[in-house]
C-alpha positions as CSV (number, residue, x, y, z in Angstrom):
1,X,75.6,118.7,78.0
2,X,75.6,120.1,82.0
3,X,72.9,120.4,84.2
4,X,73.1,121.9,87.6
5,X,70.5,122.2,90.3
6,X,70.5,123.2,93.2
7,X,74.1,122.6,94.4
8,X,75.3,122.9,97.9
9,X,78.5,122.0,99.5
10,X,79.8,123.3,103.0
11,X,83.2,122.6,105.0
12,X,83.3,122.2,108.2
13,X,86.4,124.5,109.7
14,X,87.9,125.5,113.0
15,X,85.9,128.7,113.6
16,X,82.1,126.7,112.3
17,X,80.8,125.5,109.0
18,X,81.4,127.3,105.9
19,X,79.1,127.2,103.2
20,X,81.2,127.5,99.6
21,X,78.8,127.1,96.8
22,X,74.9,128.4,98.1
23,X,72.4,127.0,95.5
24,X,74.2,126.9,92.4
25,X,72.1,126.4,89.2
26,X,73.5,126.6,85.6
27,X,73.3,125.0,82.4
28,X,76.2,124.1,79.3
29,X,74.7,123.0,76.4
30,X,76.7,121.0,73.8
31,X,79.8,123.1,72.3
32,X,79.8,126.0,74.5
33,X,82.8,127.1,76.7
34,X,81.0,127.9,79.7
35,X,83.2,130.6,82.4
36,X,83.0,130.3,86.4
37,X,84.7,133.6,87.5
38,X,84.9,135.1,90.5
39,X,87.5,135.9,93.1
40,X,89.5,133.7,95.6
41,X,86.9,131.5,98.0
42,X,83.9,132.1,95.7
43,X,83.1,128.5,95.1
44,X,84.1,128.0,91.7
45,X,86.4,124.9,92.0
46,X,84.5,123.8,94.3
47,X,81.8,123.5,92.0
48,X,84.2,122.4,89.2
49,X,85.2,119.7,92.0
50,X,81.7,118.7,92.4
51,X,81.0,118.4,88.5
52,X,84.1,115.9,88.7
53,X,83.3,113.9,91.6
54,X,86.3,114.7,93.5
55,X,83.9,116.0,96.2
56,X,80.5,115.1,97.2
57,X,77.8,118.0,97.4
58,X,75.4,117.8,100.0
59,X,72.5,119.1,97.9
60,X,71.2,119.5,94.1
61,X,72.0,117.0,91.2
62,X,74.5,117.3,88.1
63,X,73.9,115.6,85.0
64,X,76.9,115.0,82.1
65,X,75.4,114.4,78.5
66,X,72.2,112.9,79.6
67,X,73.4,111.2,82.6
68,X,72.6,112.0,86.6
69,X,76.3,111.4,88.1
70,X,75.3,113.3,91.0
71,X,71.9,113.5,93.1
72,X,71.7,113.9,96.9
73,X,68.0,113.3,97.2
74,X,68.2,109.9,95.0
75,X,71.4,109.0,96.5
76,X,73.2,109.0,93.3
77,X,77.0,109.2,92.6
78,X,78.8,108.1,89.8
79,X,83.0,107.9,90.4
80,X,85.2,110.2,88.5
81,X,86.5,108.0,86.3
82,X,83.1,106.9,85.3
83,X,82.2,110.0,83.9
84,X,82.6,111.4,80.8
85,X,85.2,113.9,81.6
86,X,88.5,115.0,81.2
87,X,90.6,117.3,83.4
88,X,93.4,119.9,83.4
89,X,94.5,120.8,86.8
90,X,95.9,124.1,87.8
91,X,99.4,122.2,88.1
92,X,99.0,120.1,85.5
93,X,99.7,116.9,87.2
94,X,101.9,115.6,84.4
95,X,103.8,112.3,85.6
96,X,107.6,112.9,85.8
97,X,108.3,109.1,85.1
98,X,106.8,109.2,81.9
99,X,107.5,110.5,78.4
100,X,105.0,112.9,76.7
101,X,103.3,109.9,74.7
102,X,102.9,107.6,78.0
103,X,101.7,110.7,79.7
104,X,98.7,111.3,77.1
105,X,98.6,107.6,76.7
106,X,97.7,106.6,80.1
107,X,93.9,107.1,80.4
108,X,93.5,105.1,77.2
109,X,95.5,102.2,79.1
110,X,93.5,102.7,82.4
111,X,89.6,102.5,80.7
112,X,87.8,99.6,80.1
113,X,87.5,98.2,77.5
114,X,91.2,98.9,76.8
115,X,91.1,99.9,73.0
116,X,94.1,98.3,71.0
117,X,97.5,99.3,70.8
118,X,97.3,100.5,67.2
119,X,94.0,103.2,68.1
120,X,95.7,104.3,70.9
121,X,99.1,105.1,69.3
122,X,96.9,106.9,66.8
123,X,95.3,108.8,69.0
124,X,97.6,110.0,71.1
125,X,99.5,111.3,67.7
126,X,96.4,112.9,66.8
127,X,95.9,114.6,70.0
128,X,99.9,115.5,70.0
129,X,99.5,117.4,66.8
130,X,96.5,119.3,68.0
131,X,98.5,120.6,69.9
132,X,102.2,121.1,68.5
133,X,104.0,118.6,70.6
134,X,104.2,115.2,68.1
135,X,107.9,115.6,67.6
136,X,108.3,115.5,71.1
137,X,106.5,112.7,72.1
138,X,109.3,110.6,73.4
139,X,110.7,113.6,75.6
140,X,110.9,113.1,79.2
141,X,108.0,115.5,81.1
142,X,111.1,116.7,83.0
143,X,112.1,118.2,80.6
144,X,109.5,120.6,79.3
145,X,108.9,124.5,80.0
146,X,105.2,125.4,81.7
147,X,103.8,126.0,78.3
148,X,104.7,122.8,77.1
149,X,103.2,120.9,79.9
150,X,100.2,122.4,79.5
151,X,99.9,121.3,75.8
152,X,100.3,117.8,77.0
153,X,97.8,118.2,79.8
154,X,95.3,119.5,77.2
155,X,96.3,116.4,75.2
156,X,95.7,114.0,78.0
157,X,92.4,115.3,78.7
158,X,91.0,115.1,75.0
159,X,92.3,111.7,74.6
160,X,89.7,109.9,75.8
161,X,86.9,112.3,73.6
162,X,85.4,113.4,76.5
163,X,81.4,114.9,76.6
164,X,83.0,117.8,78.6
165,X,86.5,119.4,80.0
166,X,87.3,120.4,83.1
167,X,89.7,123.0,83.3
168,X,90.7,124.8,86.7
169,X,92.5,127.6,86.2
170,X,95.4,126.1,84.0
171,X,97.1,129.0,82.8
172,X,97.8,130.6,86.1
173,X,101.1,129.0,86.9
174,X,102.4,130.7,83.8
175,X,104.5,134.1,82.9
176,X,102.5,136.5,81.4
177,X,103.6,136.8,77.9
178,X,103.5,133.0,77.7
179,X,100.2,133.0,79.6
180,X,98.7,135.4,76.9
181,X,99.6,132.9,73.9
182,X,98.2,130.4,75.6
183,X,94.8,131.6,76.4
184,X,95.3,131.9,72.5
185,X,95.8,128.5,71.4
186,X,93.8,126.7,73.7
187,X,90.6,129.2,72.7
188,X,91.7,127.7,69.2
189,X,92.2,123.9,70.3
190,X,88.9,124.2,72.2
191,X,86.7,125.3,69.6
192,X,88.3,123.4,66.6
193,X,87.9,120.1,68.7
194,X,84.2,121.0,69.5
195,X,84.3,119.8,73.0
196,X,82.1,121.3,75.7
197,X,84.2,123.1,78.3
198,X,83.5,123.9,81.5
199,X,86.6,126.8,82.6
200,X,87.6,128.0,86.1
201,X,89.3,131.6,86.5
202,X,89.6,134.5,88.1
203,X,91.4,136.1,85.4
204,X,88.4,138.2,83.3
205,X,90.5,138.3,80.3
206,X,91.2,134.7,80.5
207,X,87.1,134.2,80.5
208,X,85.9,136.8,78.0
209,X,88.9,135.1,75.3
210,X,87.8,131.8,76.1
211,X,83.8,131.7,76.8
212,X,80.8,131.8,75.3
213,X,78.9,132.6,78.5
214,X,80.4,133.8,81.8
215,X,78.9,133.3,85.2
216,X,80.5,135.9,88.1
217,X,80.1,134.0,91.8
218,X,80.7,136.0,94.8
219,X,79.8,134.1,98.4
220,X,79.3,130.7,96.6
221,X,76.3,131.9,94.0
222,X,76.3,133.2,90.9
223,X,75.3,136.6,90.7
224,X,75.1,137.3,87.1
225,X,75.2,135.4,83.9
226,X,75.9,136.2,80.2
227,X,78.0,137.0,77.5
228,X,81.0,138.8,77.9
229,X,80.1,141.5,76.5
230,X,77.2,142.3,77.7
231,X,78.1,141.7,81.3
232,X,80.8,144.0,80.9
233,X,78.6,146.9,79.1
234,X,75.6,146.1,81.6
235,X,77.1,144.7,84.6
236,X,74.0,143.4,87.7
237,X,75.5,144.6,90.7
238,X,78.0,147.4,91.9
239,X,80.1,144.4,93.1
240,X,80.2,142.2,89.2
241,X,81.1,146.0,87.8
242,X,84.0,146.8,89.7
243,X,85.2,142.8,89.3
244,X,85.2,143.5,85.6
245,X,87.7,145.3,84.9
246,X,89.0,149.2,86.7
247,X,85.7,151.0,87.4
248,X,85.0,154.6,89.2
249,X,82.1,154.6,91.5
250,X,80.7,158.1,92.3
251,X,78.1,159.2,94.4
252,X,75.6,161.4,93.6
253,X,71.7,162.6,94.7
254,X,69.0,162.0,92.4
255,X,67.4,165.3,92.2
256,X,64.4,164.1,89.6
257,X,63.0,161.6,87.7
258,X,61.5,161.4,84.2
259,X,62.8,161.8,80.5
260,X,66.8,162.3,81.1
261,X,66.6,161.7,84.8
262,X,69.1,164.1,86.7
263,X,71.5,163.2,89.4
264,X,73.7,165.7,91.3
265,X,77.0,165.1,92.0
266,X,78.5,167.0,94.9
267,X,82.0,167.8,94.9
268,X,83.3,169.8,97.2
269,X,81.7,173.5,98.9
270,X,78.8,174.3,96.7
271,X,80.2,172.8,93.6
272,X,78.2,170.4,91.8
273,X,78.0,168.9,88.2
274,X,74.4,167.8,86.8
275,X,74.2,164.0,85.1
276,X,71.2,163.0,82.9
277,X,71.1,159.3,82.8
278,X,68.5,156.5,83.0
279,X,68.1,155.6,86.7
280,X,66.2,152.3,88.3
281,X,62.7,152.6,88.8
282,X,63.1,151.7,92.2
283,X,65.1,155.2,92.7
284,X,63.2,158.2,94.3
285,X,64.3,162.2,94.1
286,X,66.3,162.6,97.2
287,X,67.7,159.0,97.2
288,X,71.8,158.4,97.0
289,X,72.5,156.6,93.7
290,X,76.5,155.1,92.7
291,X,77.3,155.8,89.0
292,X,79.9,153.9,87.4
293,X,82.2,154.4,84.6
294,X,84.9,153.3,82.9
295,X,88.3,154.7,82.7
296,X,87.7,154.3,78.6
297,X,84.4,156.0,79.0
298,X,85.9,159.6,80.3
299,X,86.6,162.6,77.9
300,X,88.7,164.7,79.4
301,X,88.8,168.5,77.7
302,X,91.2,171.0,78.4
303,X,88.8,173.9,78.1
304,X,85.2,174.3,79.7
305,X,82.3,173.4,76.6
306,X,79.6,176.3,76.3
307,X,76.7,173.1,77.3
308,X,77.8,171.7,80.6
309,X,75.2,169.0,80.6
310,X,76.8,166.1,81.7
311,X,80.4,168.1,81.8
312,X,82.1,167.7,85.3
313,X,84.7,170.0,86.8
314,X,88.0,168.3,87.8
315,X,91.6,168.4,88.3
316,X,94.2,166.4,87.2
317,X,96.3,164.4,90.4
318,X,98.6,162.3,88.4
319,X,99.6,160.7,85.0
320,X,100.9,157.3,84.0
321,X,102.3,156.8,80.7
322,X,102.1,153.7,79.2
323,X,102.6,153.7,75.7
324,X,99.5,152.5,73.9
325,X,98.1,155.2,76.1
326,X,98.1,157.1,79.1
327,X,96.1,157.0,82.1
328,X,95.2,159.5,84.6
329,X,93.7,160.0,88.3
330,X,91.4,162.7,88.2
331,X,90.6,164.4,91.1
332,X,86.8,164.6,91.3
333,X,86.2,166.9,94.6
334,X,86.9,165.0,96.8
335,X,86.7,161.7,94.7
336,X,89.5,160.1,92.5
337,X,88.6,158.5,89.1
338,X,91.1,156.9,86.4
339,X,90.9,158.3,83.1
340,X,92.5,156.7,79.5
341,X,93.6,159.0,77.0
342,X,95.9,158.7,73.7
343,X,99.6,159.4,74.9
344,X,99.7,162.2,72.3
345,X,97.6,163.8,74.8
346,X,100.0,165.3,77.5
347,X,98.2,166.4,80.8
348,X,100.5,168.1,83.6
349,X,99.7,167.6,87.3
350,X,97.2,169.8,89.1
351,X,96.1,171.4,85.6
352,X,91.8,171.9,85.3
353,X,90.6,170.2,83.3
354,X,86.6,169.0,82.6
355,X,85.4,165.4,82.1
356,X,82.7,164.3,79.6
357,X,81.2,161.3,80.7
358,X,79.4,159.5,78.0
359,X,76.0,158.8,80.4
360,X,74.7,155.7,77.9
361,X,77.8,153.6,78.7
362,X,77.5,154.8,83.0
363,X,75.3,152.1,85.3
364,X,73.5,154.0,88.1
365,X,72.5,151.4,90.9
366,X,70.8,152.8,93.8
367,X,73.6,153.1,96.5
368,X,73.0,150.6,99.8
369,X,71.8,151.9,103.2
């Protein structure tokens, strides 16, 4: 349904040109909820942007549902409201001097050929109870909450059955709790409508509800694609890992390679802990490697086990309890790692304690010169 080669775009700024999306390749095929996430200035509205024509790229060619509305090299461009998109923007852009049905209305009465009064009445009710908001269709859009506005914004984009949604980050502007039941309902709305999706965020819990796949971008590309899950469990790059989600980073020294490679982690003085994990092949005895791991990952034991393989010495710095659980910083030598455990658990400050790091959920990469 979306077909992206080779995009570029760069801005031309007070201190030189800036280069925001770096050749940008991707595909969405038809039904998917495809992710761009990534943090602040990685190029991901920009590239949403591009895909709706409200900027020009200066190289590669995008393609909606068969069609090329974009191609530098051919000189191609099809306008926004040629294509077959709709749109919700991070603030919505509902129309203050309109009601919720002229609101949805209104791309039905803009298009050509203008469909007739009767199909659009009954389509904006059908999109208004898609999304809960039919028995307010003749309220004024001044006076709805956030959540509200966002329903109709969802409704306004669907109306015209779009081949593919835009959505840039449209749950941002709301309060948490509300922001959560949300995410909720317009997973739901999105998946019982069918509708390919393309969804801009740099909230990772807002992607991994809502997508099917998930592309990180860092520096304008995208530096790793995939399912949620597995990006999480196997992220590509120290950077995509700690992006995820809280991760520790600790260095250690691989000391050798083969069957249950070990690495040594120095502490502090002569105190060390031995890991066996897998390593990358590009890793020699004597190089520094990063391991990380989760905060849900650590075991921490009160008491040292009789086989210390994979068993590291610590001390506890602080504790946070939170209810559902409780989370820790562990001092780690010199290090500090965070820690969950069950808040039945109760760990004072400064107490020993040893952590059990399950290896075959820790990423070693092969730590940069």
């Amino acid at each position: 349904m979306l077909k992206i080669r080779g995009l570029n775009k760069t801005f031309t700024t007070s201190e030189g040109p800036l280069k925001v999306i770096d050749g940008v390749d991707f595909e969405v095929p038809e039904g998917e909820c495809y992710a761009l996430l990534g943090p602040s200035g990685c190029g991901k509205t920009t590239t949403l942007r591009c895909v709706a024509g409200l900027e020009y790229a200066d190289a590669g060619s995008i393609e909606i549902a068969g069609r090329v509305v974009s191609d530098v090299g051919l000189g191609a461009f099809v306008p926004t409201h040629e294509r077959p998109i709709g749109m919700v923007f991070q603030s919505y852009a509902i129309w203050p001097h309109l009601d919720v049905f002229g609101n949805v209305a209104y791309p039905l009465h803009v298009e050509r050929p203008r469909a007739a009064k009767s199909e659009i009445e009954a389509r904006v009710m059908d999109m208004l109870a898609l999304v809960g908001m039919q028995a307010l269709a003749r309220r004024s859009a001044t006076r709805l909450s956030g959540g509200q506005q966002q329903r109709v914004a969802l409704a306004r984009a669907l109306v015209r059955r779009p081949a593919l949604l835009l959505l840039d980050e449209p749950l941002s502007n709301l309060d948490a709790r509300l922001r959560e039941q949300m995410r909720n309902e317009l997973r739901d709305m999105i998946h019982k409508v069918g509708v390919t999706a393309l969804y801009v965020t740099h909230d990772q819990s807002e992607a991994f509800a809502l997508a099917h796949r998930v592309a990180v971008m860092s520096h304008g590309q995208i530096i790793q694609e995939g399912a949620p899950r597995t990006i999480y469990q196997r992220p590509a790059t120290p950077f995509v890992a700690t992006f995820l989600g809280a991760a520790n980073v600790l260095s250690m020294r691989l000391e050798a390679r083969g069957e249950g490679s070990a690495g040594v982690l120095v502490l502090d003085g002569d105190e060390t802990a031995q890991l066996h994990t897998d390593v990358p092949a590009e890793c020699a005895p004597g190089d520094l490697i990063e391991l990380i791991v989760r905060p849900e990952d650590i075991e921490i034991l009160r008491e040292s086990p009789a086989h210390a393989r994979n068993i590291v010495p610590a001390r506890v710095a602080w504790t946070n309890f939170q209810g559902s659980q409780c989370e820790c910083g562990i001092e780690v030598g010199t290090a500090q790692v965070r820690a969950l455990v069950h808040p039945a658990q109760e760990l004072q400050q400064g107490v020993r304690v040893w952590l059990r790091l399950d290896v075959s959920r820790c990423i070693v990469y092969r730590e940069e010169k």
